[in-house]
C-alpha positions in Angstrom: -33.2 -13.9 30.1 -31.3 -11.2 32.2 -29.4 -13.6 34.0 -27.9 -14.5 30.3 -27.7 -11.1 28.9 -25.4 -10.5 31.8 -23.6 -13.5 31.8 -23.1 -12.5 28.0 -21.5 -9.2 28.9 -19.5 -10.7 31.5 -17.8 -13.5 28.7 -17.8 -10.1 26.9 -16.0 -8.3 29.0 -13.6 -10.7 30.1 -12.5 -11.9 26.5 -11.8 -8.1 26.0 -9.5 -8.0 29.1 -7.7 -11.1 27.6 -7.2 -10.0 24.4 -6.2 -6.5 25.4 -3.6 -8.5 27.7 -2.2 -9.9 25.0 -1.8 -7.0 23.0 1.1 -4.3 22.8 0.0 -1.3 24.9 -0.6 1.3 22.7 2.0 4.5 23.2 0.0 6.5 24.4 2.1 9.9 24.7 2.9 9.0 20.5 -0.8 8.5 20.3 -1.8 12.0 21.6 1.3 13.8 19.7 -0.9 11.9 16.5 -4.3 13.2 17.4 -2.8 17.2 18.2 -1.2 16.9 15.1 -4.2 15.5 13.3 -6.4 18.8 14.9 -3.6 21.6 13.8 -3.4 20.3 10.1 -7.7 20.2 10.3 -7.7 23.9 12.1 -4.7 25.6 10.5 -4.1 24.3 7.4 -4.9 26.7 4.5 -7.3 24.5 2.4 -9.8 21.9 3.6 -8.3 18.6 4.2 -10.3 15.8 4.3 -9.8 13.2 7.3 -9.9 10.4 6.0 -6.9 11.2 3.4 -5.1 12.1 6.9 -5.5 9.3 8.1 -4.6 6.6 5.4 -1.8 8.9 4.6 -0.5 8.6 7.9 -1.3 4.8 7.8 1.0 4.5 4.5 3.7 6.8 6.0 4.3 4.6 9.1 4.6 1.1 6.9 5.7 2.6 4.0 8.9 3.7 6.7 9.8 -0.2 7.6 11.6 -0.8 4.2 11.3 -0.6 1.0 9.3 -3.1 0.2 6.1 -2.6 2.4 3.5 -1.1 1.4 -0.1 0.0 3.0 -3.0 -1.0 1.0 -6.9 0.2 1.6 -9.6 -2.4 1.0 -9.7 -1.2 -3.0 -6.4 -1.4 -3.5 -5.7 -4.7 -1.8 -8.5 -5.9 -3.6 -6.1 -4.9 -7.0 -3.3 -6.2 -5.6 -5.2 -10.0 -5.4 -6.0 -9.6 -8.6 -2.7 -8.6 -9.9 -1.3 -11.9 -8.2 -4.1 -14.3 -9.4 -3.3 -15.1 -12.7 -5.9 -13.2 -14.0 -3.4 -10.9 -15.4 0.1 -10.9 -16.7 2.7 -8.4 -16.5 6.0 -7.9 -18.7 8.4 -10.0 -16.9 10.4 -7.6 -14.8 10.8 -7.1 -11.1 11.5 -3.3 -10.6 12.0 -0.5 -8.0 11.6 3.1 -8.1 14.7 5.5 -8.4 14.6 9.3 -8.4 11.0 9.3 -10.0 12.1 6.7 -12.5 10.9 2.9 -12.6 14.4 1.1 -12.6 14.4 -2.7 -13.5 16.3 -4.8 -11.1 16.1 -7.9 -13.2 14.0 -9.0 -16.2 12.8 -12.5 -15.8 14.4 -14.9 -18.2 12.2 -15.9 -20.7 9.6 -13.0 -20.5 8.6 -10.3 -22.9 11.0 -8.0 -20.8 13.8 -10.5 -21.2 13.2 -11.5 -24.8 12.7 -7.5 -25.5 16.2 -6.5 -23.9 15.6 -5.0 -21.4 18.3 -5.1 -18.9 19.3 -5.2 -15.0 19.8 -1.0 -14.3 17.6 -0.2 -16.9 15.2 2.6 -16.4 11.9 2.9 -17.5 10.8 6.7 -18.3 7.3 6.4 -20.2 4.6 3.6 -20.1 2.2 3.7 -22.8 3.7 7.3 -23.3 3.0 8.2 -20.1 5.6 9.6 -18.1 6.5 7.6 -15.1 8.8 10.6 -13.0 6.5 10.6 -10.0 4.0 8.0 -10.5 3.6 6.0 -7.7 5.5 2.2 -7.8 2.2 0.7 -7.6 0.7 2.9 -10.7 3.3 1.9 -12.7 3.2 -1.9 -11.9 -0.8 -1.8 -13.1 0.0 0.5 -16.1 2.3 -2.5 -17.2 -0.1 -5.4 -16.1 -3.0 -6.3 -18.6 -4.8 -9.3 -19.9 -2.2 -11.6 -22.0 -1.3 -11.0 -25.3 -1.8 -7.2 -24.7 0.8 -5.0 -25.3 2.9 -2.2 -23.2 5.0 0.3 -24.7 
C-alpha cells in the first residue's frame, strides 16, 4: 500500500512538472506589483472593500483591456450568457455597442423586430423599458432587451 501511495505522488508530481513546463511562466515581478497593490487598497482604502470584488474586478479589467469585444464572466454570469445564446430566449434583432453611456446600434438584423420597427445603423438607444441606459453596463442592457418571445421591449 505505501509503495503505491508513493508511486501515486511520484505520477503526481511529475504530471505537475509537465504541465507547469508547458505553461507560460507566470511574471512574477507583475504578480507581486498585483498582490502590494491588492494589500494597500485592503489597508488604506477608506471603506471596507471586499476581496473577492478586487479580485474579479481585476479579472474583468485585464480581459476587458484585449478589445472591445471580450468580456470576463463569473460562473453566474456565464451561466446567463448560455442561456441568452440557447434559444431559450430571443432578443430584438440588433447587434449593438456601447458609446459614451449610450447603447448605439451597429446594425439591426434584417427581418427582426428592430429592423421591421426602424431602427437604424448609428442609432442610439437611451431608455429600455424606461430605464435609462447612460451607464448601465453592455451586458445589462443586452438582458434588459432579451425575454421570452412574443414579449415586448420599449
Amino acid at each position: 500500500v505505501s509503495v503505491g501511495v508513493v508511486a501515486g505522488a511520484l505520477t503526481t508530481v511529475s504530471l505537475q512538472t509537465v504541465a507547469r513546463g508547458a505553461m507560460t511562466p507566470l511574471p512574477l515581478e507583475e504578480i507581486q506589483q498585483l498582490s502590494a497593490v491588492f494589500g494597500l487598497v485592503k489597508t488604506d482604502y477608506v471603506e471596507p472593500v471586499d476581496d473577492k470584488k478586487l479580485i474579479t474586478d481585476a479579472i474583468s479589467g485585464m480581459v476587458a483591456s484585449l478589445d472591445p469585444h471580450s468580456q470576463y464572466f463569473d460562473k453566474k454570469s456565464f451561466k446567463e450568457f448560455r442561456e441568452g445564446t440557447s434559444g431559450r430566449f430571443v432578443g430584438v434583432g440588433i447587434e449593438i455597442t456601447q458609446e459614451d453611456g449610450l447603447i448605439k446600434i451597429v446594425s439591426p438584423i434584417e427581418g427582426s423586430p428592430a429592423f421591421r420597427a426602424g431602427l437604424k445603423t448609428n442609432d442610439l438607444i437611451t431608455k429600455i423599458d424606461e430605464t435609462a441606459v447612460k451607464g448601465l453596463a453592455l451586458n445589462d442592457a443586452v438582458k434588459r432587451m432579451r425575454g421570452e418571445p412574443n414579449t415586448k421591449v420599449t
